[in-house]
matplotlib code that plots the C-alpha trace (Angstrom):
import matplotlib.pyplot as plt

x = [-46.1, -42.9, -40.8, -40.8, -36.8, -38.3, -41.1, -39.0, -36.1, -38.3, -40.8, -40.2, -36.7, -35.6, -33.3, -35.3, -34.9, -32.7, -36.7, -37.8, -34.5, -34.4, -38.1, -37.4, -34.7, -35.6, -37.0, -36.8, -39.7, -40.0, -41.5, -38.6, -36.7, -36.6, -34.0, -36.6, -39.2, -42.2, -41.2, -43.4, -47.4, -49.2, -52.9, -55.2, -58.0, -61.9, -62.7, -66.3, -69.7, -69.7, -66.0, -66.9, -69.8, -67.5, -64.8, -67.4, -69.4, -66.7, -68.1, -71.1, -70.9, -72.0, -75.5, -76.5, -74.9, -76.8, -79.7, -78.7, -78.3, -81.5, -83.3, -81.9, -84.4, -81.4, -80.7, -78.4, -78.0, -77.3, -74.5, -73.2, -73.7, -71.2, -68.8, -68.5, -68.5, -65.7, -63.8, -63.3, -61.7, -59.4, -58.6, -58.4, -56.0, -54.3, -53.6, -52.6, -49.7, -48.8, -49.3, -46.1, -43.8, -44.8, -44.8, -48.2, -49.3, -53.0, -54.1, -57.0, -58.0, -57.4, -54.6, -52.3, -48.9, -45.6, -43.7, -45.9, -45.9, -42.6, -41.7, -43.9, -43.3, -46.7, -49.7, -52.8, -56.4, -59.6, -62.3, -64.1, -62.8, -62.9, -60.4, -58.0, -58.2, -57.1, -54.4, -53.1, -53.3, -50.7, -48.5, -47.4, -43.6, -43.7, -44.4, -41.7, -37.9, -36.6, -39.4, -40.1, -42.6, -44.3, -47.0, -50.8, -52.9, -56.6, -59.4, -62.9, -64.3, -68.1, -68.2, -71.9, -72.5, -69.7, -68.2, -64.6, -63.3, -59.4, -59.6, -58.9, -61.3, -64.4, -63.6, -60.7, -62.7, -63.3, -60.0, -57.5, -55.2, -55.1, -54.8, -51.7, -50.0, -50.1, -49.1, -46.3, -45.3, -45.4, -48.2, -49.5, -49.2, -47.7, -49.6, -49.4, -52.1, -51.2, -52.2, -52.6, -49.7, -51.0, -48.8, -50.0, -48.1, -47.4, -48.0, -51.0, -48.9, -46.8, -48.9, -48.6, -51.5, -53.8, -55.5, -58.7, -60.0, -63.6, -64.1, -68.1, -66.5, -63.7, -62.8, -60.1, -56.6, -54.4, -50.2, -49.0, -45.9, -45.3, -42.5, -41.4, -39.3, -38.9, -39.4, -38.8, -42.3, -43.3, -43.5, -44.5, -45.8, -46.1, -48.9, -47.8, -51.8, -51.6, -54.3, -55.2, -59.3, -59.7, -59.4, -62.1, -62.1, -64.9, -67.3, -67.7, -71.5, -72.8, -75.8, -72.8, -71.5, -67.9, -65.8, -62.8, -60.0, -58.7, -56.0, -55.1, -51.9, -50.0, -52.2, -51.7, -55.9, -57.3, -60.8, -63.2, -65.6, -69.0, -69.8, -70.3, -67.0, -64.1, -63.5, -59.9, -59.9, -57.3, -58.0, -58.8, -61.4, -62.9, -65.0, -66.0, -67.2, -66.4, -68.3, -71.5, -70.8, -71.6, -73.4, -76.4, -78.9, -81.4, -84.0, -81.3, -80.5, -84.4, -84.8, -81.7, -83.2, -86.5, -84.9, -82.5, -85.8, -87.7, -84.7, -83.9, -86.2, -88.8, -87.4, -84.0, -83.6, -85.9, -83.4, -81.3, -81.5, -81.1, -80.2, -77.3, -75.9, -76.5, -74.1, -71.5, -71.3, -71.1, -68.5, -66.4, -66.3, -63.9, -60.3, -56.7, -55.8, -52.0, -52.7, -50.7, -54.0, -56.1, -59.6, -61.3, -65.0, -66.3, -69.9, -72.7, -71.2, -73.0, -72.6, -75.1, -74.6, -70.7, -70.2, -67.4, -65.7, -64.1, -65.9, -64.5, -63.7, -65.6, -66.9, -65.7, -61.9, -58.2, -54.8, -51.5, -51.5, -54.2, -53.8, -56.4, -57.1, -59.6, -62.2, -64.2, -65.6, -65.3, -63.8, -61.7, -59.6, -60.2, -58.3, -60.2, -63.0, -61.2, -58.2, -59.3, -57.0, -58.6, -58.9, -60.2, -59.8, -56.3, -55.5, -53.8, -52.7, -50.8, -52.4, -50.0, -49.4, -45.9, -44.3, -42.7, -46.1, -48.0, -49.1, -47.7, -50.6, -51.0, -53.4, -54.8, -57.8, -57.3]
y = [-72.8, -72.6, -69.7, -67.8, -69.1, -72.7, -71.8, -70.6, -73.3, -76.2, -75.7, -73.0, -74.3, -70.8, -68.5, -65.6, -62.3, -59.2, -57.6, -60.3, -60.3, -57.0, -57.4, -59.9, -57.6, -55.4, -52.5, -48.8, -46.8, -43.9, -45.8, -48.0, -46.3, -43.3, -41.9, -42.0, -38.8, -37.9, -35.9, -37.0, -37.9, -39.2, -38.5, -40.9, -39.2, -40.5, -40.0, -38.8, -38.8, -35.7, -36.2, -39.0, -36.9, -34.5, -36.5, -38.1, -35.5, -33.1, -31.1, -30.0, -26.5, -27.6, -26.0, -28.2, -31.1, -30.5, -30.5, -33.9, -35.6, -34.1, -35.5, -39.3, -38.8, -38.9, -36.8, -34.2, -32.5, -35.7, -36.2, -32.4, -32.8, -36.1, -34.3, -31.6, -33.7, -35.6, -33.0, -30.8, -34.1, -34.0, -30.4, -31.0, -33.8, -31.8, -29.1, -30.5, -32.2, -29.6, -27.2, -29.7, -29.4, -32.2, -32.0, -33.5, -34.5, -35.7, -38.1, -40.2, -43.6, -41.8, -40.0, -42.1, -43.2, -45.3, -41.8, -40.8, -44.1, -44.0, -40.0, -41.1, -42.0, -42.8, -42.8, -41.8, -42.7, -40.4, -42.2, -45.9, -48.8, -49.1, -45.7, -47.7, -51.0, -48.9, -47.4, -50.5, -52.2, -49.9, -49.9, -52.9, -53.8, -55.2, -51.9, -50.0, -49.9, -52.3, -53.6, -50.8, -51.4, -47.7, -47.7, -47.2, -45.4, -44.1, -41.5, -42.4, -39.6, -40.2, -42.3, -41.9, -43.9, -45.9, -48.3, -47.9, -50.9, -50.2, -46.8, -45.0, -45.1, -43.2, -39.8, -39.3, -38.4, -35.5, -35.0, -34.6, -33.3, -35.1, -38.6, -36.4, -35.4, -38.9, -40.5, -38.2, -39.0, -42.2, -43.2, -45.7, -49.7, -51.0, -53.2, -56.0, -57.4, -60.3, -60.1, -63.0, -63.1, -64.9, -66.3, -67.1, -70.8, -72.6, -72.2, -70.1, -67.1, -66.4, -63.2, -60.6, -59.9, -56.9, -56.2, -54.2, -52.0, -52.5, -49.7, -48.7, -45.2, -45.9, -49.7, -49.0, -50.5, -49.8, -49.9, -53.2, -55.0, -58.3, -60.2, -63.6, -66.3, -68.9, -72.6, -75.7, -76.3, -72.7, -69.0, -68.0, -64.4, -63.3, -60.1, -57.0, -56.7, -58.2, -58.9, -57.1, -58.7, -61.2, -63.2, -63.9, -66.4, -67.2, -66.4, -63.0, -63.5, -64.7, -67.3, -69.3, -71.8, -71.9, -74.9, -74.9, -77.9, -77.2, -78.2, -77.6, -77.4, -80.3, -82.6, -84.9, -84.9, -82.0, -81.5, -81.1, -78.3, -76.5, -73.8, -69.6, -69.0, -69.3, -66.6, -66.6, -64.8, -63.4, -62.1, -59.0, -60.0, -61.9, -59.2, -58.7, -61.1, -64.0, -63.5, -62.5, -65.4, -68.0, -66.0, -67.5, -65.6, -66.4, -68.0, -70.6, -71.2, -71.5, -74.1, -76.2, -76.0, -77.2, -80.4, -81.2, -80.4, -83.0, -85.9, -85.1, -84.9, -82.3, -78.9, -79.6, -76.7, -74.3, -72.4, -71.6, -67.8, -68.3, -64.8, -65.4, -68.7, -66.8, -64.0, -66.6, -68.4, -65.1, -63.7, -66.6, -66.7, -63.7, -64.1, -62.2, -59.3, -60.7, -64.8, -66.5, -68.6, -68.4, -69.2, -70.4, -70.8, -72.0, -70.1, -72.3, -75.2, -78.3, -80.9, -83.6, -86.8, -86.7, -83.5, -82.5, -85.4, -86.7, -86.0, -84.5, -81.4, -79.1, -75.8, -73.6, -74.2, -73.2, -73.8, -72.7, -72.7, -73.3, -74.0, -73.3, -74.3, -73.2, -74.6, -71.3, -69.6, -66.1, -65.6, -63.3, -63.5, -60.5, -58.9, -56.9, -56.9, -53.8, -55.7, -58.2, -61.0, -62.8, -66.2, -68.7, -72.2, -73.7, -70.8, -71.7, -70.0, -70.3, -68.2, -67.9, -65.5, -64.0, -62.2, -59.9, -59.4, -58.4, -54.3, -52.2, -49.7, -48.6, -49.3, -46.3, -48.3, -47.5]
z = [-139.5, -141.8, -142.5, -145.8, -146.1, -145.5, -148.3, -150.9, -150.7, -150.0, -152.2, -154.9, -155.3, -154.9, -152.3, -150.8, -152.9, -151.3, -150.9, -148.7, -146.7, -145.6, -145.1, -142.1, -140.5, -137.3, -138.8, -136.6, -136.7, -134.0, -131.5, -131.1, -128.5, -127.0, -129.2, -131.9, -133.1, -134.8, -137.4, -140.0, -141.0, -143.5, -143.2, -145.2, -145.3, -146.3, -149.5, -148.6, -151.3, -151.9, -153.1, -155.0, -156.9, -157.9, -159.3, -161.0, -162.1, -162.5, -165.4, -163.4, -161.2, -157.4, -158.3, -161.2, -159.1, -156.1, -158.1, -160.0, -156.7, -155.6, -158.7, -157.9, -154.7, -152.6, -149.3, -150.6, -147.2, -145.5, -147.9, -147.0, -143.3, -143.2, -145.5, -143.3, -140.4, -141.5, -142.8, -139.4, -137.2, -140.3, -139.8, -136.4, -136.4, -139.2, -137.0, -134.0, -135.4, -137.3, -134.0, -132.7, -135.7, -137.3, -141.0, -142.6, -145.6, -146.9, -149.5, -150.1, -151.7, -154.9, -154.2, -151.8, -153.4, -152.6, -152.0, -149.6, -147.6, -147.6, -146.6, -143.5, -140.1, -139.2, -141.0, -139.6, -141.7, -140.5, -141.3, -140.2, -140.3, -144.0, -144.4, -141.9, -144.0, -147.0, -144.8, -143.3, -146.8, -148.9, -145.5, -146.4, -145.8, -149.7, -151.2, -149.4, -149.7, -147.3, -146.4, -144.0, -141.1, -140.7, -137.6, -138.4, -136.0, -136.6, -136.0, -135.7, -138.0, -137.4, -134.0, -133.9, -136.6, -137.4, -135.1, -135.8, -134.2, -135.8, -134.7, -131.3, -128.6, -130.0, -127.0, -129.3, -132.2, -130.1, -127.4, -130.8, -128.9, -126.1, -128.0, -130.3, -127.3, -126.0, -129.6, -129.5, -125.8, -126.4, -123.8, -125.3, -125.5, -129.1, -130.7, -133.8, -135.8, -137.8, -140.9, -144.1, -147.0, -150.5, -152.0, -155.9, -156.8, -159.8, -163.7, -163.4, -162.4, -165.2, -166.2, -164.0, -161.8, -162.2, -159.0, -158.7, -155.9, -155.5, -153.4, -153.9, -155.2, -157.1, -158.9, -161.1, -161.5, -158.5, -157.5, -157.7, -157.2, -156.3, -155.5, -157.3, -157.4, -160.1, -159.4, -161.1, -161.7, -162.8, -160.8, -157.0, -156.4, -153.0, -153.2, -152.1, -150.3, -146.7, -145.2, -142.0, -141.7, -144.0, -147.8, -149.5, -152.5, -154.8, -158.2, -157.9, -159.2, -155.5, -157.2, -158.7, -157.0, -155.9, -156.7, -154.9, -153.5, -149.9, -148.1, -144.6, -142.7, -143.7, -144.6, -147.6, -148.1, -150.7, -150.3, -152.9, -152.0, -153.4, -151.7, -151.6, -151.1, -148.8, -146.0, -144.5, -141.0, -138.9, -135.1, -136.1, -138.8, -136.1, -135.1, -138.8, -141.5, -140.2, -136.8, -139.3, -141.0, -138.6, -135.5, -133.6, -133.0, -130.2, -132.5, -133.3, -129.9, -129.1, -131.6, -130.7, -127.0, -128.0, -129.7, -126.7, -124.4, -126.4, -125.6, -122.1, -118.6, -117.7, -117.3, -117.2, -119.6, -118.2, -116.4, -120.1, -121.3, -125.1, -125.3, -123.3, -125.1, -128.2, -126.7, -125.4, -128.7, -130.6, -128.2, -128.7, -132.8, -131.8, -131.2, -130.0, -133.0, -132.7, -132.8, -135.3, -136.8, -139.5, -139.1, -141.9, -142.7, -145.5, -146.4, -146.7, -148.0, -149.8, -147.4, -149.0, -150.9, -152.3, -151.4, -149.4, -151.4, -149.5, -146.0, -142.8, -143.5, -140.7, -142.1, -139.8, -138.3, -137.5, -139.6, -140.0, -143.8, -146.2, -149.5, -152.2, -155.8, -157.9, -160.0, -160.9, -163.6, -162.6, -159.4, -157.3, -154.6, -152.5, -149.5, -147.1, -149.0, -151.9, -153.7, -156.2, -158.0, -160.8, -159.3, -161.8, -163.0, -162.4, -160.0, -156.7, -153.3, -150.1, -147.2, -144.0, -141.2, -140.6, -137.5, -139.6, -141.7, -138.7, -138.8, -136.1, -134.3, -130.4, -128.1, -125.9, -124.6, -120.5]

ax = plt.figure().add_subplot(projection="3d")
ax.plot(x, y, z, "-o")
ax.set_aspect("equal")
plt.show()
């Protein structure tokens, strides 16, 4: 894997920008060393449904908008029940910082800001896993002054029905203070996640960019800034938007197939591809899309078993649990949060008569770099499944994993 100095010398033609070099210094955060306190937090708080309804529906008292809900046919209490639910850990965790000096602010997806990101010494989403993805996404070093690295550490807001793999151990949704007072004493393990920087190359970027959050609740323009160099052969943009799970590029109308040319690490070969899109992994979006994405379940297996059982001698598979191969395949689609890899999979992709053109490219495998052109119509390139890049005909990207890019959270799993 090259360096961003390497990438923007080599290939852009151009030095890296002040941004980028303070962005690859040692940054202090209050974990660091002992000398170093928590003074102050960021809460990134859900926004809940019943938020959502009344932004949206903001003209309406709560009566008449109980009653609108009501009228959909959906489960108003339901929706009041979770908000509630939700809203007391926040109070909780709200409290018990604030019980230890600890100067706290709250914002939402709607809400949340560059000030705030940067006031803060750590932020701490109270939610699932989707509230944390948020979180982590607009702690990114290029959106703060000096590329400041500020840890990310979460609550599991509803741990009975939401997995919350990002978040703290699920008995911490309900011992606050106990996982606060260790936070704060430090008794934890640190821990990075790499995560994927997109780099936007060539001609195609000389408009600026206008992401998209496509959050189910709220898809409307959001903070941008990007940082670019200028290259002989045109513009580079690195996005602001790293990564922590996965990118996703293809049409964003999912019958449509999506053309795209791949290249992998450095090979000289580009691969012509048709396909429903391209999913770009890290470790920690292992355990996410990309494990859905090409699981076996035990039907597979069964029918795999009953082909090899038709080629080889009597009950020489008879002893074979499908259930468990099914298991050990599935369990090893996932990998470490902090490898340096990319795994890329490549969903349902034509393999017949010229297509991949030309052949050899696997479906599912590891790089260093990839490098992606499009041939769409309508596409998007999409980061954690809520920021979304036009990515249409002509478009091209670098995906690579950084040290420095890596998000900083703890690990209090004993």
């Amino acid at each position: 894997m090259f360096h961003l100095n390497y990438f923007l010398r080599n290939v852009t033609g151009s030095k890296p920008t002040q941004h980028l070099q303070n962005a690859l210094k040692a940054q202090r955060h209050f974990g660091c060393n002992a000398k170093e306190k928590l003074r102050r937090v960021l809460i990134v708080s859900k926004l809940t449904r019943l938020e959502f309804e009344k932004i949206r529906e903001e003209q309406l008292s709560d009566e008449c908008l109980e009653q609108k809900i009501r009228d959909r046919g959906t489960d108003y209490d339901a929706i009041k029940y979770y908000h509630h639910l939700h809203k007391d850990v926040e109070r909780k965790v709200v409290r018990s910082f604030q019980e230890r000096g600890i100067e706290v602010q709250v914002v939402n997806r709607i809400t949340i800001h560059k000030d705030a990101l940067q006031w803060a010494d750590l932020i701490v989403p109270i939610g699932g896993d989707g509230t944390f993805l948020l979180a982590a996404g607009r702690a990114s070093p290029f959106f703060l002054s000096n590329g400041k690295r500020t840890p990310v550490v979460g609550f599991n807001s509803d741990p009975r029905r939401s997995e919350g793999r990002l978040m703290l151990p699920k008995q911490y949704s309900v011992q606050v203070d106990e996982a606060i007072r260790r936070i704060i004493a430090k008794d934890f393990r640190w821990m990075h996640r790499s995560r994927i920087r997109t780099t936007l190359v060539g001609a195609a970027t000389t408009e600026r960019p206008s992401p998209m959050d496509l959050h189910e609740f709220h898809t409307q323009p959001v903070e941008h800034k990007e940082v670019m160099s200028t290259a002989p052969n045109g513009k580079s943009r690195i996005l602001p938007y790293l990564a922590l799970n996965e990118v996703f590029i293809g049409e964003m109308l999912s019958a449509r197939v999506s053309h795209l040319h791949l290249r992998i690490d450095n090979s000289e070969v580009t691969t012509k591809t048709k396909s429903s899109g391209l999913c770009v992994s890290t470790g920690t979006g292992s355990t996410s899309w990309l494990t859905s994405m090409n699981r076996l379940s035990t039907n597979n297996v069964k029918d795999l078993l009953e082909i090899v059982r038709r080629r080889t001698a009597a009950g020489a598979l008879d002893t074979i649990d499908p259930e468990s191969v099914s298991q050990e395949y599935n369990d090893n689609l996932v990998f470490a949060p902090d490898d340096p890899r990319l795994c890329y999979s490549i969903r349902e992709q034509i393999c017949v008569g010229v297509w991949p053109n030309p052949k050899g490219l696997e479906s599912r495998g590891f790089a260093k770099e990839i490098f992606v052109k499009s041939r769409c119509v309508d596409a998007s390139l999409v980061i954690d499944g809520s920021i979304a890049y036009n990515f249409n005909d002509g478009a091209r990207a670098l995906l690579e994993v950084y040290p420095e890019d890596s998000l900083l959270t703890i690990d209090m799993d004993d």
